[in-house]
Structure formats: structure tokens, C-alpha cells
C-alpha positions as a printed Julia matrix, in Angstrom:
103×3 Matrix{Float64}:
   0.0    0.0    0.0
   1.37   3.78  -0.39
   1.32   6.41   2.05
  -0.3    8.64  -0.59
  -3.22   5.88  -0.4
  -3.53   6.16   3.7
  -4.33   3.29   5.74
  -7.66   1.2    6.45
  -9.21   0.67  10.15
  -7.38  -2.32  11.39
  -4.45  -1.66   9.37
  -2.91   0.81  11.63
   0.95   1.17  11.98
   2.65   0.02  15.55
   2.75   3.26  17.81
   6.36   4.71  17.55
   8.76   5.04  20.55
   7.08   7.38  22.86
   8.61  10.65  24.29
   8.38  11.9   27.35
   5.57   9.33  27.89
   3.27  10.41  24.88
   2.35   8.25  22.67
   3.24   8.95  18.92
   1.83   7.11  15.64
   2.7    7.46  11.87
  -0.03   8.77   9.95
  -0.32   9.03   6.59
  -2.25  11.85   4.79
  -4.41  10.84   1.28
  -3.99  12.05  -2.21
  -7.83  13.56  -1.18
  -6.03  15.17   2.69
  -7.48  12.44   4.63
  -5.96  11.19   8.07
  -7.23   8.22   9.42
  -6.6    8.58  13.47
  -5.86   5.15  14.85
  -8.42   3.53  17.29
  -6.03   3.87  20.31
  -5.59   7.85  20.11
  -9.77   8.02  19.41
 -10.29   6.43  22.38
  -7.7    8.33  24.23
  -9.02  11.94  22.68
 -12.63  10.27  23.67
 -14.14  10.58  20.24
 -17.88   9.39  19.8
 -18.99   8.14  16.49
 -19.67  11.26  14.91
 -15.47  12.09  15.28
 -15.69  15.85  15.54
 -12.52  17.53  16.4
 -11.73  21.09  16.74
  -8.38  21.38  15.13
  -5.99  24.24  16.1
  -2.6   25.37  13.97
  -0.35  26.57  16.01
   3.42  26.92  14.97
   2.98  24.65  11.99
   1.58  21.87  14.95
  -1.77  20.95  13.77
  -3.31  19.9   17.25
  -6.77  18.03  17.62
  -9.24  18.16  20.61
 -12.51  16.61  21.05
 -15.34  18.04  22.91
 -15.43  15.96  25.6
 -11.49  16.71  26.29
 -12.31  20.63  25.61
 -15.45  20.16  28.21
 -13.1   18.58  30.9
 -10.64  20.89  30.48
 -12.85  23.77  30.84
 -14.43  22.5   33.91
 -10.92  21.81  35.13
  -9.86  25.63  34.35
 -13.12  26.77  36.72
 -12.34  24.69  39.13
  -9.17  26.47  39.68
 -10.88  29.94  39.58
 -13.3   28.68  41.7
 -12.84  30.92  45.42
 -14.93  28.0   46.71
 -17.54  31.21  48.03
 -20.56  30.25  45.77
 -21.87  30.8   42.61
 -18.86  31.52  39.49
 -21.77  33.83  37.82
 -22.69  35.5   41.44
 -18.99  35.73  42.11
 -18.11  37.72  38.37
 -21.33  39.7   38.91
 -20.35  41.19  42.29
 -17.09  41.98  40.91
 -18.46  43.85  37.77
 -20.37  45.79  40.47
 -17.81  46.4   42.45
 -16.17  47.67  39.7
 -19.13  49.89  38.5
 -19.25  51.58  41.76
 -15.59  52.57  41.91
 -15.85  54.26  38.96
């Protein structure tokens, strides 16, 4: 098979040596642009059967992130903010007034 031509489901190379613990495949991109994602890294990126990705470009990196990963790390990034005093909205409302009345 050439790479121009891909690779099928169930044909999927060996996952290369991994660096600094992250695991690494060889894709191959289609005469048509197509990238087949093995099953592994779908069910590590936790892809349903539709497959949507948001893909970013970032310093010639193409990076992929499902919505479930984007969801958890959202709800990860408020849990940080979180001042653990009540409501996120109640909290960014009494600082907009807060705000309002110092000006």
C-alpha cells in the first residue's frame, strides 16, 4: 500500500517510541487530505462516532481536541478559579459591580 493511499481501520501502523511518555503514531495523509486517526488515540481523545474535532494550527503543529477533552478541560480551568464562596456567575457579577461603583 502507499502512504499517498492512507491506511484502512485495522491496518494501523505500531505506535512509535514514545517521548516523554506520549504516545506517537505514523499517519499518513491521502492524495484527497485524509488522516485516518488510529483507534487507540480516538479512544484516548474520547471521540464518539460522529469524530468531531476542533483542530488548532499553532506553529505549523496541527493539534486536535474533542469536545469531551475541551469540556473537561474547561471544567478543570473553573475549578481552579473557583474561590470555593458560591456561585462563578454571582462571584463575576459582584465583581463587575464592584467595579461599576468605583468608577
Amino acid at each position: 500500500m502507499s502512504h499517498a493511499a492512507g491506511f484502512a481501520e485495522g491496518q494501523e501502523p505500531m505506535p512509535a517510541p514514545t517521548v516523554a511518555d506520549k504516545p506517537r503514531w505514523t499517519l499518513y495523509i491521502g492524495a484527497n487530505g485524509r488522516v485516518v486517526i488510529p483507534a487507540a488515540a480516538r479512544a484516548a481523545m474520547q471521540l464518539g462516532e460522529l469524530g468531531k474535532v476542533t483542530a488548532v494550527l499553532e506553529d505549523g503543529e496541527l493539534r486536535l481536541i474533542s469536545p469531551l477533552v475541551a469540556i473537561a478541560r474547561l471544567q478543570e480551568l473553573v475549578k481552579k478559579l473557583d474561590k470555593g464562596t458560591g456561585s462563578i456567575a454571582d462571584e463575576l457579577i459582584a465583581e463587575r459591580r464592584a467595579e461599576a461603583l468605583k468608577e
